[in-house]
N, C-alpha and C positions, 0 to 999 in steps of 0.2 A: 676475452670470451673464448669457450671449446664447445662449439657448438655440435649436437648428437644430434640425432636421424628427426627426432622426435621435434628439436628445435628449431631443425631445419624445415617441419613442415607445416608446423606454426605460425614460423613466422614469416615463411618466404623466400627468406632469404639463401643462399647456396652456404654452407657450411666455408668453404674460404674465402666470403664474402665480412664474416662476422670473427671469422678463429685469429686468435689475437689482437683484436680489439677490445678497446677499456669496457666495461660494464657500458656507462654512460653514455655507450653510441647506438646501443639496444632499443630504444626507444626512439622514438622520430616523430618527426616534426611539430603541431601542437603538445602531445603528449611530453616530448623529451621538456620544450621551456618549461612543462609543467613541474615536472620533476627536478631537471639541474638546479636549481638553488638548496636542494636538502643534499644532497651529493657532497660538494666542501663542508657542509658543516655537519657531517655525521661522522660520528668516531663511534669507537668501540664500546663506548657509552649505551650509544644506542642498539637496541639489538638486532632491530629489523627493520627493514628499507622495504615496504610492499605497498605496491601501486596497481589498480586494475586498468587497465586501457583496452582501445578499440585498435588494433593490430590491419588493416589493410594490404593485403597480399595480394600481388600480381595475377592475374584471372581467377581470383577466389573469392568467395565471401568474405566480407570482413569477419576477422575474429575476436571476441572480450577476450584479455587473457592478464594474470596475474602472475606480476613480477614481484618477486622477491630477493632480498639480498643481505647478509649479512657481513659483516666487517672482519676481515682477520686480522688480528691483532700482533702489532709487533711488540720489539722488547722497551721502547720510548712511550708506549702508551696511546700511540694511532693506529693506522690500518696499515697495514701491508699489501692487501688487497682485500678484496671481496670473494664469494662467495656467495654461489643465487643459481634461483629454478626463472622455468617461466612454463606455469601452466595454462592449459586451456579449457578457458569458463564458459564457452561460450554457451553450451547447452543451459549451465546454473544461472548467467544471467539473463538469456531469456526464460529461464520458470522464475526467476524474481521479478523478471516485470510482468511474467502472465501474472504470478497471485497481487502483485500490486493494483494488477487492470481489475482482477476482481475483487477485490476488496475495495477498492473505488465503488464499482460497482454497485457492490453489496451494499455501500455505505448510500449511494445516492436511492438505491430501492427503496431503502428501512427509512429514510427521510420522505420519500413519493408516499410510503405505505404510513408515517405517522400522520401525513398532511391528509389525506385522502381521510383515516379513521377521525380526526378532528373534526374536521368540515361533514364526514358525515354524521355524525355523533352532534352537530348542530345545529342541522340542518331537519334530523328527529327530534330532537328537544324542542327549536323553538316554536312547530306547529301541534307537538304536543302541551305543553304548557297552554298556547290559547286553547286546546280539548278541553282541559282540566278546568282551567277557568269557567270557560263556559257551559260544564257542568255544573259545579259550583252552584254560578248562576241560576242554572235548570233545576237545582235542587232546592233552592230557595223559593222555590214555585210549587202552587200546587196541582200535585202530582196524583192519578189512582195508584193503588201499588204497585202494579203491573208497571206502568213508566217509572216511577220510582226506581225500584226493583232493577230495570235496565238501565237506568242516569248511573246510580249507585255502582251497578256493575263496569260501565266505563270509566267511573270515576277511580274506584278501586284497581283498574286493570292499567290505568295513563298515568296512578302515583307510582307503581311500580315498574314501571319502565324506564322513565327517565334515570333511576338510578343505575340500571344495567346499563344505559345507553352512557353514562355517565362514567360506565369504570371502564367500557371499551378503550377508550385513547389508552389505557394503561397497560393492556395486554402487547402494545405495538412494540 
């Protein structure tokens, strides 16, 4: 590794801490087991070696930061060495987990908000349906026109409800 001002303050470490060491010692400790087994088996086949990790530095916040590496090729067909950045995410990956936190969010709202329009959307229907009924009823009796006239009108005003009440869930 040749570590520059930039990597040095990434990752913590003093610049002749890290300068001429192998790629492979970049990484530390959970992270590094995570990564050493693609390390031997990458040749030049492969084009890029990139891993995000959580970087830990000496009186600092921890940093996400994404490493990169690619292989250079010799004249047998493997690597001769590598080649690699390591940049710092950390700002990107926390706006990926704020839009995750909201989009969770959003997602348990629009579920609260379907559940709430169902229940109430049934909770209108079911005491409107005995209205209607028991108009019905009322209108099979006899009536002057005047009550008539008002059965008729509730009757006429609780058939069409229920249908409005009935497309709400769908608007959610």
């Amino acid at each position: 590794l040749e570590a520059d001002a930039l990597h040095v303050e990434v990752d913590g470490l003093a610049a002749e801490a890290v300068s001429g060491q192998p790629w492979a010692t970049c990484p530390r400790g959970a992270h590094r087991a995570y990564m050493s087994p693609e390390l031997p088996k990458a040749n030049t086949a492969r084009a890029e070696l990139s891993h995000r990790c959580e970087i830990q530095c000496t009186g600092a916040t921890p940093r996400i930061v994404l490493m990169s590496s690619s292989a250079i090729p010799d004249n047998d067909g493997g690597a001769a060495g590598w080649v690699g950045t390591l940049a710092d995410v950390t700002i990107e990956a926390g706006a990926e987990a704020a839009m995750s936190e909201a989009r969770d969010q959003a997602t348990a709202a629009s579920v609260l908000k379907s559940d709430f329009l169902a229940n109430m959307s049934h909770e209108i229907r079911t005491p409107m349906n005995g209205v209607i009924g028991m108009t019905d009823l009322l209108l099979e009796t006899d009536l002057d026109a005047r009550q008539r006239d008002y059965a008729q009108t509730v009757r006429n005003s609780g058939e069409r409800r229920p249908k409005h009440h009935h497309d709400t869930p769908h608007f959610s």
